[in-house]
One Martini backbone bead per residue (centre of mass of N, CA, C, O) as a GRO file, in nm:
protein
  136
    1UNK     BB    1  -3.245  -1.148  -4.204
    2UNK     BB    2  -3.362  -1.214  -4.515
    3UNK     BB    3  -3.401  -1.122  -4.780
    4UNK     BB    4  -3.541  -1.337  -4.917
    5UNK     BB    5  -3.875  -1.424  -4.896
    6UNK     BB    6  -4.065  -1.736  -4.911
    7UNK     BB    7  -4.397  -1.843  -5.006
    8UNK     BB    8  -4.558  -2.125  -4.869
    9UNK     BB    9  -4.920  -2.241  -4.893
   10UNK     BB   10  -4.904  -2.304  -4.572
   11UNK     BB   11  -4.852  -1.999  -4.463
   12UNK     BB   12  -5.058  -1.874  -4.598
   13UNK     BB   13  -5.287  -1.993  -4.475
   14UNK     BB   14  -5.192  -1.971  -4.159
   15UNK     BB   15  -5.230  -1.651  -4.193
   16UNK     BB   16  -5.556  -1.610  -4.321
   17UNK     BB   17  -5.616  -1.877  -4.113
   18UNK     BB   18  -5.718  -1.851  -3.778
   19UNK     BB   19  -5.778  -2.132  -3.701
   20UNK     BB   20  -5.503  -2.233  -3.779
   21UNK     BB   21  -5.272  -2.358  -3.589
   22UNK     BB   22  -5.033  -2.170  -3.721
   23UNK     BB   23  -5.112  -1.866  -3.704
   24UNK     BB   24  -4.903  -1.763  -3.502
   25UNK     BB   25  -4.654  -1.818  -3.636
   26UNK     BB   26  -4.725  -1.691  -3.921
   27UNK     BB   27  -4.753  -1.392  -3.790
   28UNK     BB   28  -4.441  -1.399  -3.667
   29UNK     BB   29  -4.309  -1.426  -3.915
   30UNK     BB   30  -4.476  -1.132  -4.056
   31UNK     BB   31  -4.269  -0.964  -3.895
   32UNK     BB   32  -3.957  -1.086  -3.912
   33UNK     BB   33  -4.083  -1.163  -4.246
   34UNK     BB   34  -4.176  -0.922  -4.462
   35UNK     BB   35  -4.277  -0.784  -4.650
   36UNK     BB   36  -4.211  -0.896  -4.958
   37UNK     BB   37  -4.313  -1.210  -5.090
   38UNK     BB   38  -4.231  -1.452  -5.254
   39UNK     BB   39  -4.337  -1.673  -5.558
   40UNK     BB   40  -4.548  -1.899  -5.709
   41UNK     BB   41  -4.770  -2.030  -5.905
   42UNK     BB   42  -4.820  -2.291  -5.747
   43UNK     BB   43  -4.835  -2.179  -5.474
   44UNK     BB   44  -5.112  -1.998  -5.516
   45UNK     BB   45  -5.310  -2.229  -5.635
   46UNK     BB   46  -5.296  -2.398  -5.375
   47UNK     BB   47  -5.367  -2.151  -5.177
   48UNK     BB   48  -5.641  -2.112  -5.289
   49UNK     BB   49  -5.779  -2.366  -5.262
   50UNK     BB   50  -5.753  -2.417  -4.956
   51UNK     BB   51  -5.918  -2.177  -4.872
   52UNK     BB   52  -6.135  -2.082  -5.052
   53UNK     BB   53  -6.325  -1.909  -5.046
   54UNK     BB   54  -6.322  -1.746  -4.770
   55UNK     BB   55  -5.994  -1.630  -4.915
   56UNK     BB   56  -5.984  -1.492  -5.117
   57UNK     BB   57  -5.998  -1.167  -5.063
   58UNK     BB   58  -5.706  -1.195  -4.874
   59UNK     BB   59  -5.590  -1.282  -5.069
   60UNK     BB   60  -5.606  -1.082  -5.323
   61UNK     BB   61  -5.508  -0.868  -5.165
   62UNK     BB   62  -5.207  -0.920  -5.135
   63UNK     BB   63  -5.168  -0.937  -5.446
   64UNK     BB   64  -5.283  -0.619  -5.467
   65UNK     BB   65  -5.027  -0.503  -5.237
   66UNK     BB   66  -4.794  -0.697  -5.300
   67UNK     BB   67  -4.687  -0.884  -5.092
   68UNK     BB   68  -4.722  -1.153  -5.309
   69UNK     BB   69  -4.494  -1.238  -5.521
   70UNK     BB   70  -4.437  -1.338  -5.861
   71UNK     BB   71  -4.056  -1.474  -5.898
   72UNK     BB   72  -4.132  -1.679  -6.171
   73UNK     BB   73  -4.014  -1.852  -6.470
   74UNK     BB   74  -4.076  -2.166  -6.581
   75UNK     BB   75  -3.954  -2.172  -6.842
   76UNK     BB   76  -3.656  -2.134  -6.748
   77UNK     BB   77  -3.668  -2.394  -6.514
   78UNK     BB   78  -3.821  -2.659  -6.582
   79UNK     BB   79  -3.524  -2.820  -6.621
   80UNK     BB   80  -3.495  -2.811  -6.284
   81UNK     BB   81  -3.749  -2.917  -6.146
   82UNK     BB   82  -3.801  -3.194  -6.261
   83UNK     BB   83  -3.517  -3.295  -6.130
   84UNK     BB   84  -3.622  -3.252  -5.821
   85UNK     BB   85  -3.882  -3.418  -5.876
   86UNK     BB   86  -3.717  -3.703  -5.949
   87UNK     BB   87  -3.507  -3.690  -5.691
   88UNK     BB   88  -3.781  -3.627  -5.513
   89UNK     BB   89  -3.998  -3.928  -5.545
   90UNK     BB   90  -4.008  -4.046  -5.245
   91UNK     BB   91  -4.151  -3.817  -5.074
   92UNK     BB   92  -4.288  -3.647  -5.204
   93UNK     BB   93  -4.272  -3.347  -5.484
   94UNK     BB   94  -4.370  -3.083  -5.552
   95UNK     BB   95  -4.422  -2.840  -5.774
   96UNK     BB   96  -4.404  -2.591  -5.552
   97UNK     BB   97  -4.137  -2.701  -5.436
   98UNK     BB   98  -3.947  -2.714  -5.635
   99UNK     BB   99  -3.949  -2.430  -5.716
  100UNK     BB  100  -3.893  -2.313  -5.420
  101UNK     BB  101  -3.603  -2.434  -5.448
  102UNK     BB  102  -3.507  -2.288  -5.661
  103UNK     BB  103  -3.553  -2.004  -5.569
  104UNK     BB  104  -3.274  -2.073  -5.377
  105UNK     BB  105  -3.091  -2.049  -5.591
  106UNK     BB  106  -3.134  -1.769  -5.710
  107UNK     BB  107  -3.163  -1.624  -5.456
  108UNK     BB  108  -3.036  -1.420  -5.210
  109UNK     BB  109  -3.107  -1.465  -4.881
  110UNK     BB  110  -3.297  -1.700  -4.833
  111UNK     BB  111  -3.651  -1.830  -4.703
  112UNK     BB  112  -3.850  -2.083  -4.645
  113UNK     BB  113  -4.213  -2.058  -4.554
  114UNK     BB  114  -4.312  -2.329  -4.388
  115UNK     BB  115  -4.512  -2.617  -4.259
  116UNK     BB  116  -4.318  -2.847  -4.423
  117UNK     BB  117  -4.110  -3.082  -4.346
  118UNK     BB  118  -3.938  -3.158  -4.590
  119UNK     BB  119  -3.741  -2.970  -4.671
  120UNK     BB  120  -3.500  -3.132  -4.488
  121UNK     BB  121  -3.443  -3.273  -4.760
  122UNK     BB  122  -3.395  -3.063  -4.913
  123UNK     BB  123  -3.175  -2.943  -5.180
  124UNK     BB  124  -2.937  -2.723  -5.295
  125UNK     BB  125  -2.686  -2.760  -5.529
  126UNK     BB  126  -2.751  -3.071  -5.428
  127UNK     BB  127  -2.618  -2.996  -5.086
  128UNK     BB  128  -2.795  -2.788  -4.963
  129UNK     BB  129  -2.925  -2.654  -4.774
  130UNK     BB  130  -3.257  -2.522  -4.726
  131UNK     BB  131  -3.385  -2.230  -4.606
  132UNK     BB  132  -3.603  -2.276  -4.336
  133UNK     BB  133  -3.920  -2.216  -4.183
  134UNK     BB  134  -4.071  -2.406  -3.886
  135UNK     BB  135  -4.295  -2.500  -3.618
  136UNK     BB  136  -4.145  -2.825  -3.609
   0.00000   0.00000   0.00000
């Protein structure tokens, strides 16, 4: 079990949305990588987004017990991020992932929750797997 897991707004939705295809693989994963799971305000952000009104309060739950760490801070590692999306800008690369990528750089034994393929793409410290786990 990896010390880091972070969490990306594709596992967080298909965690609190019971209809979501991936619904039961992101609860196996919520057992096997227990909170609290780091991410960033862009993960937050998308993750409000897509549950909409209707996951408001489930999302807000997790954030306010703590499960969900917002454990990133953009100011400082801006032209890092930046460059990441602009070297993955034929996938593209979003903002939300390009953080998620920096904090595999930044935190020791990370590994990245997500349901999106792109992951297997992306690279940290430039050459490196980034750790990530998908039903895919």
């Amino acid at each position: 079990m990896a010390a880091n897991a972070l969490a990306d707004s594709s596992f967080l939705v298909a965690l609190l949305n019971g209809n979501d295809t991936d619904h039961a693989w992101a609860a196996g994963q919520a057992t096997h990588h227990p909170p609290p799971w780091s991410t960033c305000e862009a993960v937050l952000s998308e993750a409000f987004y897509l549950l909409g009104p209707a996951g408001i309060t489930a999302f807000a739950g997790l954030l306010q017990a703590k499960a969900v760490v917002c454990a990133f801070e953009i100011a400082a590692h801006l032209d890092d991020v930046l460059k990441l999306m602009k070297r993955y800008n034929n996938v593209p690369m979003s903002f939300a992932d390009a953080c998620l990528v920096r904090m595999t750089e930044l935190l020791p034994d990370p590994i990245v929750l997500t349901t999106d393929s792109d992951f297997h793409v992306y690279r940290r410290h430039n050459r490196q797997v980034v750790p990530w786990v998908t039903p895919r």
